[in-house]
Backbone bond lengths (Angstrom), bond angles and torsions (degrees), N, CA, C in turn:
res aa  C-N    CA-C-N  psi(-1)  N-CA   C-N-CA  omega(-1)  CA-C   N-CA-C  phi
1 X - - - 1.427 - - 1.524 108.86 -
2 X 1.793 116.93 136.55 1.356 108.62 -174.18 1.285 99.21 -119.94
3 X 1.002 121.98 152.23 1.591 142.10 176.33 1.397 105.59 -120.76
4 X 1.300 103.98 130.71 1.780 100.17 163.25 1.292 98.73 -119.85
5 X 1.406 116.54 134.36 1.716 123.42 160.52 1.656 99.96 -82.43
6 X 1.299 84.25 144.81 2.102 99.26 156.31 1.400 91.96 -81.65
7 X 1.272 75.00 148.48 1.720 108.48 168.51 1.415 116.44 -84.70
8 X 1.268 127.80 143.14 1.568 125.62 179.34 1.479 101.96 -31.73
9 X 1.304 102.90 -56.75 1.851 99.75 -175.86 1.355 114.34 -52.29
10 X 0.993 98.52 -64.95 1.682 105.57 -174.92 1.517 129.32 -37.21
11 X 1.674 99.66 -28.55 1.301 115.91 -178.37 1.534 88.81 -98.53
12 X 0.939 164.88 -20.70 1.227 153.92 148.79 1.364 103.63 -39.48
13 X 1.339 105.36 -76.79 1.818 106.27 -167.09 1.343 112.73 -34.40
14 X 1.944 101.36 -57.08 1.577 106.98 177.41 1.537 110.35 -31.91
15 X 1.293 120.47 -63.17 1.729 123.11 -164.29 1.432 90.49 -47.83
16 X 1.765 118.68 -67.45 1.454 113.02 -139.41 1.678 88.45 -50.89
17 X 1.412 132.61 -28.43 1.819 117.72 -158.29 1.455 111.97 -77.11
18 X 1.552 98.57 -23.96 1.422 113.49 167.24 1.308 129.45 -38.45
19 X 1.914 82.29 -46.71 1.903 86.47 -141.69 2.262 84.57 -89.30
20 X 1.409 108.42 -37.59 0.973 113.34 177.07 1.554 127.34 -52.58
21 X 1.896 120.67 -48.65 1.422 101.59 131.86 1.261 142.94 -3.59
22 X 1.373 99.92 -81.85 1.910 103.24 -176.12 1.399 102.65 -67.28
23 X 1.401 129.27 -55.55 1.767 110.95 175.16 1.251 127.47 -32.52
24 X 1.167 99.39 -48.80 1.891 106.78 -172.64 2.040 94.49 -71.60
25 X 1.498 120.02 -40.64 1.107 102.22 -168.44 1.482 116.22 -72.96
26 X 1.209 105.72 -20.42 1.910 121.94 -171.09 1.722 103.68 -85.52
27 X 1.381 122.12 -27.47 1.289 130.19 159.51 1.700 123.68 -50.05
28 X 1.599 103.93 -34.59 1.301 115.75 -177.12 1.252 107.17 -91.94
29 X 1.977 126.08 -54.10 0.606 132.85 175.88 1.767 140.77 -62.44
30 X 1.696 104.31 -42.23 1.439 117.73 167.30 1.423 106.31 91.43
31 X 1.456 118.45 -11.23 1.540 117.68 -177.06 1.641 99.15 -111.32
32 X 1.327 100.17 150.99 1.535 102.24 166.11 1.823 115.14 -85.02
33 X 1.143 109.77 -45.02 1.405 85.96 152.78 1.651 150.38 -76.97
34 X 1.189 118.74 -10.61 1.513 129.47 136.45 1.329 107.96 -20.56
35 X 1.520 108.91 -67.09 1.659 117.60 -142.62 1.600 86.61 -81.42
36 X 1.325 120.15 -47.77 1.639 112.38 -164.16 1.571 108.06 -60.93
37 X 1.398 119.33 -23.84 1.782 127.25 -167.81 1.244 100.91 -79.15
38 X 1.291 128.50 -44.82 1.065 150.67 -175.76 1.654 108.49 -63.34
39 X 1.355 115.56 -63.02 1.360 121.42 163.50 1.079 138.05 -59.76
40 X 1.847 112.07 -14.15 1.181 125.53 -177.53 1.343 110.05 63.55
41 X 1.321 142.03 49.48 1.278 149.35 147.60 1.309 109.93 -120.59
42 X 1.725 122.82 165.45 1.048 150.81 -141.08 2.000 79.24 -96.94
43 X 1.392 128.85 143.12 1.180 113.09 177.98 1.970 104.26 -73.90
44 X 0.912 99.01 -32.25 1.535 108.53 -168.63 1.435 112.33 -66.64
45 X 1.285 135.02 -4.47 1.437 149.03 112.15 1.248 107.09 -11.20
46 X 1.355 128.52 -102.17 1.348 122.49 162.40 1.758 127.66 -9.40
47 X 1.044 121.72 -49.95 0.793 123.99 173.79 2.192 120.06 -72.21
48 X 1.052 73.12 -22.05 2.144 96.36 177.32 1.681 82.43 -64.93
49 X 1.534 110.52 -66.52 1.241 114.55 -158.43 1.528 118.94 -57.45
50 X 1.403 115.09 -34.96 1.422 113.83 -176.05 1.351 106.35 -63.74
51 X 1.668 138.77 -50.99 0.853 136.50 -175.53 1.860 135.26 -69.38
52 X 1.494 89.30 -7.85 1.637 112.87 167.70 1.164 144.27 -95.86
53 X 1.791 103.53 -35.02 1.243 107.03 -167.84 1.411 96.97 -137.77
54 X 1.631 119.84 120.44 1.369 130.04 -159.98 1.708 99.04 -84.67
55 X 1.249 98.57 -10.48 1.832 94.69 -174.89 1.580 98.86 -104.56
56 X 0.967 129.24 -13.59 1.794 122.54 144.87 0.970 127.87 -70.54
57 X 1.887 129.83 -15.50 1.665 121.09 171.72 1.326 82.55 -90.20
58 X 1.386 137.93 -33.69 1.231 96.64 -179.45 2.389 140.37 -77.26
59 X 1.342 71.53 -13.54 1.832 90.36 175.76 1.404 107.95 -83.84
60 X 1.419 121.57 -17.69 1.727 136.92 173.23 1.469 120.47 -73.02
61 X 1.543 97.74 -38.90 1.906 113.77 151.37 0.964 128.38 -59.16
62 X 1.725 116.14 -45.70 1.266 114.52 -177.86 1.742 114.72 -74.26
63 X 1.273 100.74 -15.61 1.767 117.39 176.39 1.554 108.70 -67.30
64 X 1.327 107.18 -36.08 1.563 106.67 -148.27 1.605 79.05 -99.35
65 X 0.959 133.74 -41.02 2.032 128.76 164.83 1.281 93.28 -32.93
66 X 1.164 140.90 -84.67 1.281 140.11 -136.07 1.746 96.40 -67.29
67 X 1.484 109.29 -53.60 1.166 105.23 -157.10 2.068 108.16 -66.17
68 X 1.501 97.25 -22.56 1.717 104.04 173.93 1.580 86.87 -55.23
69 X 1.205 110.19 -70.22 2.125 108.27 -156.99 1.225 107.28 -53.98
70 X 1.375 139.50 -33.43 1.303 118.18 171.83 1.280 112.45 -87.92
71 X 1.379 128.68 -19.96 1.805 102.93 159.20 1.705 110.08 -66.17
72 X 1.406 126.61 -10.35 1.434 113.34 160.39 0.952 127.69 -80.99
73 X 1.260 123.28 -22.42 1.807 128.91 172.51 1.016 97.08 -46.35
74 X 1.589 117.22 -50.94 1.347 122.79 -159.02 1.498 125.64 -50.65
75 X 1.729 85.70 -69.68 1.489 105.90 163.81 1.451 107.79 -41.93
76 X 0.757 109.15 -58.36 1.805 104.19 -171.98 1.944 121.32 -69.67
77 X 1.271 95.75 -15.65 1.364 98.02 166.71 1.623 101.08 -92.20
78 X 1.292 149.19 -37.27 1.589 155.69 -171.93 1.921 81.02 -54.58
79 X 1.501 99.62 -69.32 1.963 104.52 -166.10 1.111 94.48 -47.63
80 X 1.514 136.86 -71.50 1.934 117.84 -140.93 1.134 83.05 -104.66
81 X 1.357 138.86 -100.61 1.677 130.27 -150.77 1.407 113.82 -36.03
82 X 1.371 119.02 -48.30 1.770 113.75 -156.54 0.806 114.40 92.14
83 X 1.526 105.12 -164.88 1.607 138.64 160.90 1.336 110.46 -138.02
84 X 1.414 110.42 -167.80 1.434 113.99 173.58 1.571 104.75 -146.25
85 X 1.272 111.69 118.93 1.239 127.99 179.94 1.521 98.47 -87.41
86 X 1.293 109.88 146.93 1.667 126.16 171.74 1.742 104.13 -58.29
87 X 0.994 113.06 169.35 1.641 133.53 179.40 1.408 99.46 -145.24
88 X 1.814 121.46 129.63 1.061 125.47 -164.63 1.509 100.61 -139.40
89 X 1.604 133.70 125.73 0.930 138.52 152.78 1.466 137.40 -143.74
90 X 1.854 86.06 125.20 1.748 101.50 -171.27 2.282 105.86 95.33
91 X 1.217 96.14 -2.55 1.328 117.49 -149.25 1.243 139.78 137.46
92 X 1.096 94.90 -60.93 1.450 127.49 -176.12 1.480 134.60 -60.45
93 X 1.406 125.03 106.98 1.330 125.11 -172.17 1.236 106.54 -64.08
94 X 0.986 118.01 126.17 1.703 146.59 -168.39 1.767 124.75 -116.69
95 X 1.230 101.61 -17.01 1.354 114.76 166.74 1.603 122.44 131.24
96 X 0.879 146.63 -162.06 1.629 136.49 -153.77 1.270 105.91 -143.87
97 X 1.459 122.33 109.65 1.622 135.24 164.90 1.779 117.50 -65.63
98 X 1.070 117.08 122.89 1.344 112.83 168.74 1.821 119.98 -67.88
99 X 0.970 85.38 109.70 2.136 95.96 176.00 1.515 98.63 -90.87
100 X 1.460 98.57 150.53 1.413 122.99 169.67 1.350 109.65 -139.95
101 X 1.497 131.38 143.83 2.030 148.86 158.73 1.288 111.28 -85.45
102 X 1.167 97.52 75.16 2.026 114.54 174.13 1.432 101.44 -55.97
103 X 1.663 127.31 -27.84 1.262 134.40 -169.05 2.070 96.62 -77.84
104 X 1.599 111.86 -45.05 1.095 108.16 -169.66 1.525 104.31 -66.51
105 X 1.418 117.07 -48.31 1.204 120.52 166.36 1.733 130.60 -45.35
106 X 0.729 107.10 -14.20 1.588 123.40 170.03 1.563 110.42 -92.06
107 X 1.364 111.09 -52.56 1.514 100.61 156.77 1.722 118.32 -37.92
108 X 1.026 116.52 -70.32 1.671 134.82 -161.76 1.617 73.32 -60.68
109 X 1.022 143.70 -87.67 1.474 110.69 -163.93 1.116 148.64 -50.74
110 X 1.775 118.56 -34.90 1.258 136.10 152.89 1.658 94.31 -25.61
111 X 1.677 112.17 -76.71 1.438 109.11 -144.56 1.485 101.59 -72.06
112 X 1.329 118.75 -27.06 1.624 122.43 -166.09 1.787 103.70 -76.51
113 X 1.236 124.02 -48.13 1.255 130.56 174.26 1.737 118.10 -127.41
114 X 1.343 87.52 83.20 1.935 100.09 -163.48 1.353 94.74 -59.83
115 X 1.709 122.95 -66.46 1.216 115.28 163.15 1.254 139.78 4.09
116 X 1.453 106.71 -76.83 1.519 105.38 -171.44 1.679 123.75 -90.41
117 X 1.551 100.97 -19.96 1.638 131.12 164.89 1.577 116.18 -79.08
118 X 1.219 135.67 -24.20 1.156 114.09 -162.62 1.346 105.82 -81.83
119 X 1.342 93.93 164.30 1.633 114.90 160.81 1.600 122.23 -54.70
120 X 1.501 114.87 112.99 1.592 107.63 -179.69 1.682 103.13 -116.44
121 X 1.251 101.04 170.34 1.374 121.68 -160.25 1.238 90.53 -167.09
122 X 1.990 109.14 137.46 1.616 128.11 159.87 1.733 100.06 -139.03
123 X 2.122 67.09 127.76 1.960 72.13 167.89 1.679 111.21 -107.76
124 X 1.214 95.89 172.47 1.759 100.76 -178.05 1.526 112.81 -162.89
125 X 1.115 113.77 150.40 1.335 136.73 170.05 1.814 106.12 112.67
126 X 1.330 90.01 -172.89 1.634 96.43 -128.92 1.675 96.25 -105.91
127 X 1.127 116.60 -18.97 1.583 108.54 165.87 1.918 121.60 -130.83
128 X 1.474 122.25 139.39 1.213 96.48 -167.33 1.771 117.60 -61.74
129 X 0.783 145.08 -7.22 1.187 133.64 152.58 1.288 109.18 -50.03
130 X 0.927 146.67 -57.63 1.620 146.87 -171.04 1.336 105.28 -91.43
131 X 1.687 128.44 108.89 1.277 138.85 -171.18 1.535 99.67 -145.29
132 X 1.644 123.06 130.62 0.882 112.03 173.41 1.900 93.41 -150.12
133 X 2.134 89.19 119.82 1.649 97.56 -151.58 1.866 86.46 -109.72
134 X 1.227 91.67 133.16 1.722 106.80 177.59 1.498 95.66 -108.10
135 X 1.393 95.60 129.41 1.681 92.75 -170.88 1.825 81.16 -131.66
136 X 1.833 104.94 134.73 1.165 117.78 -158.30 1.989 79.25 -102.01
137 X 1.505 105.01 99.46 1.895 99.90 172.39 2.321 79.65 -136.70
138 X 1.407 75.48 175.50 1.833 100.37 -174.16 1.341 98.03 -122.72
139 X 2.066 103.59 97.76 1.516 114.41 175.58 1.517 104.44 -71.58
140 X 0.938 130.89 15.39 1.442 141.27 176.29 1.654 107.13 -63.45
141 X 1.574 97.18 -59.27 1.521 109.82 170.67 1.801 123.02 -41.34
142 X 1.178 98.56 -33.25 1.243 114.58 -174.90 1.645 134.60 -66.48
143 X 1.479 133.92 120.16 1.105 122.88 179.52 1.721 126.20 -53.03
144 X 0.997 132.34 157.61 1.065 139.02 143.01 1.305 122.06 -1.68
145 X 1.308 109.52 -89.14 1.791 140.62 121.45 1.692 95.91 14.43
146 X 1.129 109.14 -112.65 1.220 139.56 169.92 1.665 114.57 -3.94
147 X 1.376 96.82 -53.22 1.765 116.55 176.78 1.320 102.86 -61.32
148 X 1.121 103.77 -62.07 1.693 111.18 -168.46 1.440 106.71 -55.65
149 X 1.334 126.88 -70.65 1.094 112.08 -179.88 1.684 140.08 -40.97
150 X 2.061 94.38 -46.52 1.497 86.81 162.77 1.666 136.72 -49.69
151 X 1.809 86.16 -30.99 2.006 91.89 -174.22 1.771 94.15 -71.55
152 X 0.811 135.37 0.74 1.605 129.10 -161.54 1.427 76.98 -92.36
153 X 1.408 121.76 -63.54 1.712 124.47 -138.93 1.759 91.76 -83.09
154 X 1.653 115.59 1.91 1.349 92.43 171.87 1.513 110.46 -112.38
155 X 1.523 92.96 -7.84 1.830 85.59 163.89 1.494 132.13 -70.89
156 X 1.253 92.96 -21.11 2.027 108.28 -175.63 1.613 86.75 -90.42
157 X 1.216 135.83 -14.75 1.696 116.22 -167.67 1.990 94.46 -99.28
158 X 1.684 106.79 -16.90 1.319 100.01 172.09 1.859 94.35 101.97
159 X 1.095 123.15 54.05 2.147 114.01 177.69 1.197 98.35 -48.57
160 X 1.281 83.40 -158.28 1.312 114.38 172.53 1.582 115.79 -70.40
161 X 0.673 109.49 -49.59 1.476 118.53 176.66 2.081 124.03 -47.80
162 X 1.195 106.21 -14.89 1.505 119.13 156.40 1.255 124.80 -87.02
């Protein structure tokens, strides 16, 4: 009966194909378990690795960059290009409406021009017991639903209106 051992190297190399596998798959994918199924390792491997080898958190960063920018392509292709959802009438496919995520698109601005997009809020008055926070949002966005409940949660907090 023959046995071959790896060699220190060899078992090195093995890891680096390992670990490079799951990068490239977690790059595409964005999940750590994606990338480990995909790689055929245990995900918790990964986790061996972060805490061992300082030149794998750093190639695990450069993974998780890529995999942020293509969930932004995304987002950013969902906001301006779209899709096209089917149109159905009586049954019948009738032809394809272009959809757009005004919500995703509002993201991409928030983060792209925080400045001029973000969410503002001023507080005021003169002791913390007495706080009265104007938060600059667009109840426009808001359901029906949505309305009602907030006016509920500002009658029990006491509005303006007491």
């Amino acid at each position: 009966m023959s046995e071959k051992r790896q060699t220190k190297q060899e078992q090195q190399e093995a890891k680096k194909r390992r670990q490079n596998t799951f990068l490239a798959a977690f790059a595409e994918a964005g999940t750590i378990s994606a990338a480990a199924k995909a790689a055929r390792i245990n995900r918790r491997l990964h986790f061996k690795w972060m805490e061992s080898d300082p030149n794998y958190v750093e190639r695990f960063c450069d993974a998780q960059e890529k995999a942020n920018e293509r969930l932004e392509g995304e987002a950013r292709r969902r906001a301006v290009e779209g899709w096209k959802e089917p149109v159905f009438y009586e049954g019948v496919h009738v032809g394809d409406k272009p959809k757009y995520s005004d919500n995703l698109l509002m993201f991409l601005l928030k983060g792209g021009l925080p400045e001029k997009y973000k969410e503002r809020y001023e507080q005021t008055g003169d002791s913390p017991t007495q706080r009265n926070i104007n938060y600059n949002v667009d109840l426009t966005e808001l359901s029906d639903e949505e309305l009602k409940t907030l006016e509920e949660m500002a009658d029990k907090l006491g509005g303006p209106n007491e």
